[in-house]
N, CA and C atoms as an extended XYZ file, in Angstrom:
132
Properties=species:S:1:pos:R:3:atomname:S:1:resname:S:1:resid:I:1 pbc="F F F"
N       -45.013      -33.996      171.676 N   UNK     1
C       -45.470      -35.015      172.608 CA  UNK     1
C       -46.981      -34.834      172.791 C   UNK     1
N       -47.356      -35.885      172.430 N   UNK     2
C       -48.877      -36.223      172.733 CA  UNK     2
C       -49.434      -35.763      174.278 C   UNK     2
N       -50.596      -35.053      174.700 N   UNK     3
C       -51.527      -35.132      176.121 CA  UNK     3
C       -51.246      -35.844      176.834 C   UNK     3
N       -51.983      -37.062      175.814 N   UNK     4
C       -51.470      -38.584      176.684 CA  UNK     4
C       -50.016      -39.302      177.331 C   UNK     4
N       -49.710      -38.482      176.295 N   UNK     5
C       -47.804      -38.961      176.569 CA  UNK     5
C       -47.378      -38.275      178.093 C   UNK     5
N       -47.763      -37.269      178.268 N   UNK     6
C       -47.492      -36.295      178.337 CA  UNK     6
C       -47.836      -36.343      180.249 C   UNK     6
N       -48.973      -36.784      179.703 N   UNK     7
C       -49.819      -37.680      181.512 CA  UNK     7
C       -49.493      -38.223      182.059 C   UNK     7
N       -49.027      -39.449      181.059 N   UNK     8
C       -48.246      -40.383      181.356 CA  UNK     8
C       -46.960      -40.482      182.213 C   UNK     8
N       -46.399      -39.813      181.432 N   UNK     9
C       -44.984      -39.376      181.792 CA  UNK     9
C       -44.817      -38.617      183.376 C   UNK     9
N       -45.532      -37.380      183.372 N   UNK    10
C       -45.597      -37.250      184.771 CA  UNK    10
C       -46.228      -37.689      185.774 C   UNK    10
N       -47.558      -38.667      185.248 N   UNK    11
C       -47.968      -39.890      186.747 CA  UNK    11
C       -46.882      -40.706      186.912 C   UNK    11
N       -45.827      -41.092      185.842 N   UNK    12
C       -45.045      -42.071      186.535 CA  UNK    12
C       -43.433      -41.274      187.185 C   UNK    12
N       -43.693      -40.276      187.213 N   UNK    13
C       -42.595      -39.412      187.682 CA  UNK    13
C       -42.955      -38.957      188.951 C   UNK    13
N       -44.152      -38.733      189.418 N   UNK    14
C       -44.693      -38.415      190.497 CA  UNK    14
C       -44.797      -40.047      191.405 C   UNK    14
N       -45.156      -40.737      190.636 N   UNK    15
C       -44.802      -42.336      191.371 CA  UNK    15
C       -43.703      -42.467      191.601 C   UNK    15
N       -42.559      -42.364      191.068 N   UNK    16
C       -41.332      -42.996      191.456 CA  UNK    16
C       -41.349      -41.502      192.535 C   UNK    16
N       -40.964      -40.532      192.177 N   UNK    17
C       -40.931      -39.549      193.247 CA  UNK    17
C       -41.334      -39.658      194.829 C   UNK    17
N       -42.995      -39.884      194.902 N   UNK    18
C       -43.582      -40.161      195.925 CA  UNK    18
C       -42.877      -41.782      196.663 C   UNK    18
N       -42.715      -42.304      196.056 N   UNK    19
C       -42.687      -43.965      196.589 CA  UNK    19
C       -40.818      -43.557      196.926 C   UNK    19
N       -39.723      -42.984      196.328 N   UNK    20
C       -38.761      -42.770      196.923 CA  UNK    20
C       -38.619      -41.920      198.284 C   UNK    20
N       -39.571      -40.905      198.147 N   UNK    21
C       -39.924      -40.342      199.622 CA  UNK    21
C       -40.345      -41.469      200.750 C   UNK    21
N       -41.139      -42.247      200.581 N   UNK    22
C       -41.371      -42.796      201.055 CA  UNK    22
C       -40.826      -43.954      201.838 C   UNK    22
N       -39.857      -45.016      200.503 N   UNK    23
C       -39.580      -45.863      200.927 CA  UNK    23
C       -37.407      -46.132      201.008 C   UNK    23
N       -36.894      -44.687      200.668 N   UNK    24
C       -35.999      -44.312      200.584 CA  UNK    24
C       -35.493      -43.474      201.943 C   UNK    24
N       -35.081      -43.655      203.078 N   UNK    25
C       -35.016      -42.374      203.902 CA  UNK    25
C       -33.608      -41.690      203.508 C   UNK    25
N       -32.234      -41.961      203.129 N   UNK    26
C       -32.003      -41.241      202.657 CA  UNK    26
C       -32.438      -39.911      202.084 C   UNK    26
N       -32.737      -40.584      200.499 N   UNK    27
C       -33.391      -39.781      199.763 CA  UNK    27
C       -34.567      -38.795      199.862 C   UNK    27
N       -35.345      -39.346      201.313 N   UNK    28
C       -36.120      -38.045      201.908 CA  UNK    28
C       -35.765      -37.213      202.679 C   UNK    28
N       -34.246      -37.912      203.034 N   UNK    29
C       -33.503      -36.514      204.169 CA  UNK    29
C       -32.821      -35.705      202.993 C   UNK    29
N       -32.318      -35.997      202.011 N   UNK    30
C       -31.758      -35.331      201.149 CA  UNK    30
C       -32.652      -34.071      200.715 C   UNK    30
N       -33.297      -34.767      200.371 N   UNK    31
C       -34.688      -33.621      199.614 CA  UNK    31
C       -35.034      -32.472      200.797 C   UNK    31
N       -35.239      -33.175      201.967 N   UNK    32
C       -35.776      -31.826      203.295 CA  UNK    32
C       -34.974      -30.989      203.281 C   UNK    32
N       -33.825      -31.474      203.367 N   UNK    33
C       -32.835      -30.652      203.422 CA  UNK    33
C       -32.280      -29.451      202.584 C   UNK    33
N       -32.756      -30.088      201.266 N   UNK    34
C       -32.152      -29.273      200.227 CA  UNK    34
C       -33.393      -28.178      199.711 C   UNK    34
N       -34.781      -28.355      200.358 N   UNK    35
C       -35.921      -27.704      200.566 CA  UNK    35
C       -35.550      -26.945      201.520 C   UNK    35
N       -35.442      -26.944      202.773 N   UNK    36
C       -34.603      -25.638      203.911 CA  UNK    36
C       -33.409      -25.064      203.637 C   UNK    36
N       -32.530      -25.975      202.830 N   UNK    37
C       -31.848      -25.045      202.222 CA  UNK    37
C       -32.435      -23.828      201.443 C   UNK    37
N       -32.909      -24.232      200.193 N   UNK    38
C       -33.521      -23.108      199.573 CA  UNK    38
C       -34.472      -22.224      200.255 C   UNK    38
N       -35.340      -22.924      201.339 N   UNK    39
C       -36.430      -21.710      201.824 CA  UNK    39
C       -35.271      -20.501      202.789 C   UNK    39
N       -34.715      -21.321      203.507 N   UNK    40
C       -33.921      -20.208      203.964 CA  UNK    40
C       -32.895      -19.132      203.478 C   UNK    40
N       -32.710      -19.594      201.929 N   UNK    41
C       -31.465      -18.460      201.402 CA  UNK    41
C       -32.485      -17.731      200.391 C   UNK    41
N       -33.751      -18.201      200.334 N   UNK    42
C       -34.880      -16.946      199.959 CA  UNK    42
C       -36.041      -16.454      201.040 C   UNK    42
N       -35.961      -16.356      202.092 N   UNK    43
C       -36.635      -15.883      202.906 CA  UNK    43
C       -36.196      -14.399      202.870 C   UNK    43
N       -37.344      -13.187      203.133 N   UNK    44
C       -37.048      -12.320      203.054 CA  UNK    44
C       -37.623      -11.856      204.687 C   UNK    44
């Protein structure tokens, strides 16, 4: 895979990402959640 491809691919993965946080609340309670999940079963 090409640089370019490569750029590509994750600006528009970070777009859909960001804009589902955003305009999804579901999908941003899902994610918090599953982020405190993990911080808390690796907290030392």
């Amino acid at each position: 895979m090409k640089n370019a491809t490569y750029a590509k691919l994750c600006g528009g993965l970070a777009l859909v990402w960001a804009l589902g946080l955003i305009f999804i609340p579901a999908f941003a309670t899902t994610v918090e959640q599953l982020m405190l999940l993990f911080l808390s079963t690796n907290a030392r």
